[in-house]
N, C-alpha and C positions, 0 to 999 in steps of 0.2 A: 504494500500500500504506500501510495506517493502523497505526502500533503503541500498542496503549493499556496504560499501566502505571497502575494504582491506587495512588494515592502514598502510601507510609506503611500501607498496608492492614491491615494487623490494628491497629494506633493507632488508627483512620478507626473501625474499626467497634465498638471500644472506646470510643471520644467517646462514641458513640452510647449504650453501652450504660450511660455515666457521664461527663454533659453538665462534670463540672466538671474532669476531666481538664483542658478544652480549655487549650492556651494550656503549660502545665504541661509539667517535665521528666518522663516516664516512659517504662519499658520493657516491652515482653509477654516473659515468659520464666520461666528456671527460678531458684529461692529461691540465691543468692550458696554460701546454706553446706550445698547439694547438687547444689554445680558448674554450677547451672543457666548457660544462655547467655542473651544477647539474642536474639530472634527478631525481632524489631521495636520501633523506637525511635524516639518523639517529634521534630519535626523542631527543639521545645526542646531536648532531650535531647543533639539531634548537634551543636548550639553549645557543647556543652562535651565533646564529640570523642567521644562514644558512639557505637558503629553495631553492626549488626547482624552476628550470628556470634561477637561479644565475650563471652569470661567474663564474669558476672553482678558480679563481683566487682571485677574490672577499671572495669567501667560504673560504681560507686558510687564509687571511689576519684576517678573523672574526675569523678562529678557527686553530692557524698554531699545532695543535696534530691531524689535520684532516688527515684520513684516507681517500685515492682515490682507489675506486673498480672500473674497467672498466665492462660497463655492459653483462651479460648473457642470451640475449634477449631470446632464445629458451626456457630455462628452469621457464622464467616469464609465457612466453606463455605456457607449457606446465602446471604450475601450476594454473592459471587462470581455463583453459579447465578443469582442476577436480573441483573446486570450482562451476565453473560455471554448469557443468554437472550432481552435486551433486544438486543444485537448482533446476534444469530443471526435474530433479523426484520427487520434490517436489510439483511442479505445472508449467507447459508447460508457464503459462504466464510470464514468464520472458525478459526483455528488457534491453540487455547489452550496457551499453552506452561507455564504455572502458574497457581496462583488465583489470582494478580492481575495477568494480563499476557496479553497476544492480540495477534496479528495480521489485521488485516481487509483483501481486498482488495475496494475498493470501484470497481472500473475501469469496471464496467457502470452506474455512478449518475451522471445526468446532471449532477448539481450542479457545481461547483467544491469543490476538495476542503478550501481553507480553510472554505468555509463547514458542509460534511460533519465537520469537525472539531470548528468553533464547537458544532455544531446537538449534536452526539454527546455533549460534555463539558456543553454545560446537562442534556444528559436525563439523565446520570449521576446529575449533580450535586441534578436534582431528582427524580427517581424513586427513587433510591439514596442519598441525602445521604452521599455518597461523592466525595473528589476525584479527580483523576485528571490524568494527563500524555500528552500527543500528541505521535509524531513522523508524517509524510507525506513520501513518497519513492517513488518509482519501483523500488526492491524492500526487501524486508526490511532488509537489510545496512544501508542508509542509513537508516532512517525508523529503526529502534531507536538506531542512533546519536545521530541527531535527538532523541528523547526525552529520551536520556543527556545529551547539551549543553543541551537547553531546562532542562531541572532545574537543573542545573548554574550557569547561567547569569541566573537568577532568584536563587536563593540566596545566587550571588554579589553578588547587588545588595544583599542584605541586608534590614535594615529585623524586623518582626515574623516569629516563629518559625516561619510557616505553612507550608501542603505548597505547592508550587509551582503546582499549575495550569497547566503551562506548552504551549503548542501551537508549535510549530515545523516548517515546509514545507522540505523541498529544492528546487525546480524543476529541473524534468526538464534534463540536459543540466548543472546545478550541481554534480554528486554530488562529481567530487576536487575543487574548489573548494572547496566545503564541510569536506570532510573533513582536506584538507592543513595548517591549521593544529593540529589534533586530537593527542594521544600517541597513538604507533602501538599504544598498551596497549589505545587504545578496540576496534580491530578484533578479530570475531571470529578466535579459533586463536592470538591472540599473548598468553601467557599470562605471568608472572616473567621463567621461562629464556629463552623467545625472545626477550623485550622486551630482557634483560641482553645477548645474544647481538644484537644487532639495535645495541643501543647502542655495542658494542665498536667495530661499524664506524661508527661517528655518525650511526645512524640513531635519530633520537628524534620526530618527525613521521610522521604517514602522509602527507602531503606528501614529505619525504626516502625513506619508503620506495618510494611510485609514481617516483622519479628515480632508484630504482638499478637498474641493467639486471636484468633479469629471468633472462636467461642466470645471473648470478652468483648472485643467490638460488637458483635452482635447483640447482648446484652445491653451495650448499652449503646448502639444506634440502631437498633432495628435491623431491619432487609438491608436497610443501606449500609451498615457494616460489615456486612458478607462482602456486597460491592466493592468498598474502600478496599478490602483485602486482597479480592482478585486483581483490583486495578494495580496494587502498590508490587503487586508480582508481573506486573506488565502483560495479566490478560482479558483481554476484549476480544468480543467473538462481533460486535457491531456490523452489520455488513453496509455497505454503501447504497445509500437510497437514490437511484437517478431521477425519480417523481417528486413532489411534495406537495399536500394535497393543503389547501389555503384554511387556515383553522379560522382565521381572523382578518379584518379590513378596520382602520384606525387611522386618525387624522388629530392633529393636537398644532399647539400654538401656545407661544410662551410671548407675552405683553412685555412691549418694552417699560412700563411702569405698571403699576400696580392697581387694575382697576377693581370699584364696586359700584359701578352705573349698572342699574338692571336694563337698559336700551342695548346698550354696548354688548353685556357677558350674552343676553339671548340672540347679538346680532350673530353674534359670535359663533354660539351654540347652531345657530342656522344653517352657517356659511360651515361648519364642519359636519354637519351633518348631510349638506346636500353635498361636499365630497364623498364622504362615505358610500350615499347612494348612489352616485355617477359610478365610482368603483367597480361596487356590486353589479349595477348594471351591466358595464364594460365587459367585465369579468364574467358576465351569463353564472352568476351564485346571490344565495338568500341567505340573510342571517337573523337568528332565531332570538338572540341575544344583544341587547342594547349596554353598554357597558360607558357610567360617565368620571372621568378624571378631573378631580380640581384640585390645584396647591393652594394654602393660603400663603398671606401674606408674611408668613414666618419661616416658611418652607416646607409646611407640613402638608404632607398628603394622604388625599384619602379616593378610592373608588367606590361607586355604589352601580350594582347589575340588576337588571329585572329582565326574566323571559319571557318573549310572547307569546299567545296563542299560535300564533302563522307564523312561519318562515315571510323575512321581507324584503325588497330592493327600495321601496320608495322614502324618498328624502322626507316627508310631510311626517308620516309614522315615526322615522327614528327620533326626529327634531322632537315630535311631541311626547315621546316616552322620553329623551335625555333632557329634555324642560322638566319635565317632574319630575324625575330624580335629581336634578338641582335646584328646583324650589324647596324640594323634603330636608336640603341639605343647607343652602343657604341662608343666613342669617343678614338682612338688609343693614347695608352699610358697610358690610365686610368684606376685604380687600383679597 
């Protein structure tokens, strides 16, 4: 199994679209003083400790030579579609888990698979002037992690800003070897609270974790502690999904100040909802389930869901069930 991450990916194809960027601290995202975030940031940019998901605002205080690109969402996704299309003649079995990231399994190609790696990241590189990172492993679970440490591990060597380019193999049979020096944060399902929970008992290694009996995870995680343990031994039997069937359709917006005009949050409420149903329509799908999200004014969030009778597509219906689950919810005046 091949996992290919597009390094830097919206940067990469921003270079492209402004050669002088290269080299340069910047960020793709929303303007500092209308709360915008980082979406993606320069691999100059993260040597003075920017990353991505950051307040916009935050990113300038950490690097005020930061360059702010607003993003060019089309042109991401049209580069994606070649990369990824380019795989897909490779071998059909491919599993895109975002636009800059796949799973390939390449089991059925005679080659050896460092050289399937090598060969993969020139055609990227040259059909795409796109970089990109390689892990290879015997399933999923290891080969993404693979990727995770090749990056990592490059970076940390230092030297010029660039994207990593990095290819890293597990050999079959190496998976806990590999994996045991690693923070048990890398494995999938161990997220803050477990990693904290997992630490209490000194567990800080997925090495440490595959050495504690499994009976006692279980105990006291559940089913998900049988998980954790197979995982920390480097096995995953996951196979690659080429399909994915649409669970959800979702539209949201973040105020560049903070409003509590009831004209405004229902225009609001309107104009997101009659996305949704253009969506659904597009898309020839109905949804059953009406789902509303508000922050308040201190950061705190909350969702409220109500089902309906029908399966729906029409904008009028969803507006008027996500209207009353924010009247049940809000309190007039509040931000």
């Amino acid at each position: 199994i091949l996992h290919l991450d597009l390094d830097a990916f919206f940067c990469a194809v921003e270079e492209q679209r402004e050669p002088s960027l290269r080299g340069k601290p910047f960020a793709v995202g929303g303007r500092p003083d209308q709360r915008g975030v980082v979406a993606s940031c320069s691999y100059a940019a993260r040597q003075f400790g920017v990353r991505s998901a950051m307040p916009m605002g935050r990113a300038l205080k950490l690097c005020p030579s930061l360059t702010i690109v607003g993003g060019h969402y089309k042109d991401y996704s049209q580069a994606s579609h070649k990369v990824m299309d380019g795989r897909r003649r490779g071998t059909p079995l491919l599993e895109q888990v975002s636009i800059d990231e796949a799973f390939l399994d390449l089991s059925d190609l005679p080659e050896a698979i460092e050289t399937l790696a090598q060969k993969i990241q020139a055609h990227i590189h040259r059909q795409c002037k796109l970089p990109c990172s390689l892990g290879a492993a015997t399933n999923k679970l290891v080969a993404k992690i693979a990727t995770d440490a090749g990056k990592a591990a490059v970076l940390k060597a230092g030297g010029a800003p660039h994207p990593p380019n990095a290819i890293t193999v597990v050999p079959p049979g190496q998976e806990a070897a590999f994996l045991a020096p690693l923070p048990a944060q890398a494995l999938w399902g161990v997220g803050p609270k477990t990693a904290a929970h997992l630490a209490e008992l000194g567990i800080h290694t997925i090495g440490d974790l595959a050495a504690w009996p499994v009976e006692d995870l279980i105990r006291r995680f559940g089913r998900h502690g049988a998980g954790l343990s197979r995982s920390a031994h480097g096995i995953d039997d996951s196979p690659i999904v080429t399909q994915h069937e649409t669970k959800s359709i979702s539209q949201e917006t973040t105020f560049a100040r903070d409003i509590n005009d009831p004209d405004s949050l229902h225009k609001t409420l309107r104009q997101l909802s009659e996305q949704v149903g253009r969506s659904l329509r597009k898309s020839g799908l109905r949804g059953r389930t009406v789902k509303l999200k508000l922050r308040w004014q201190d950061f705190t969030t909350l969702t409220r869901q109500v089902t309906l009778t029908q399966p729906t597509h029409e904008a009028e219906l969803i507006y008027n069930t996500a209207r009353a689950l924010f009247e049940r919810e809000w309190q007039p005046g509040r931000a």
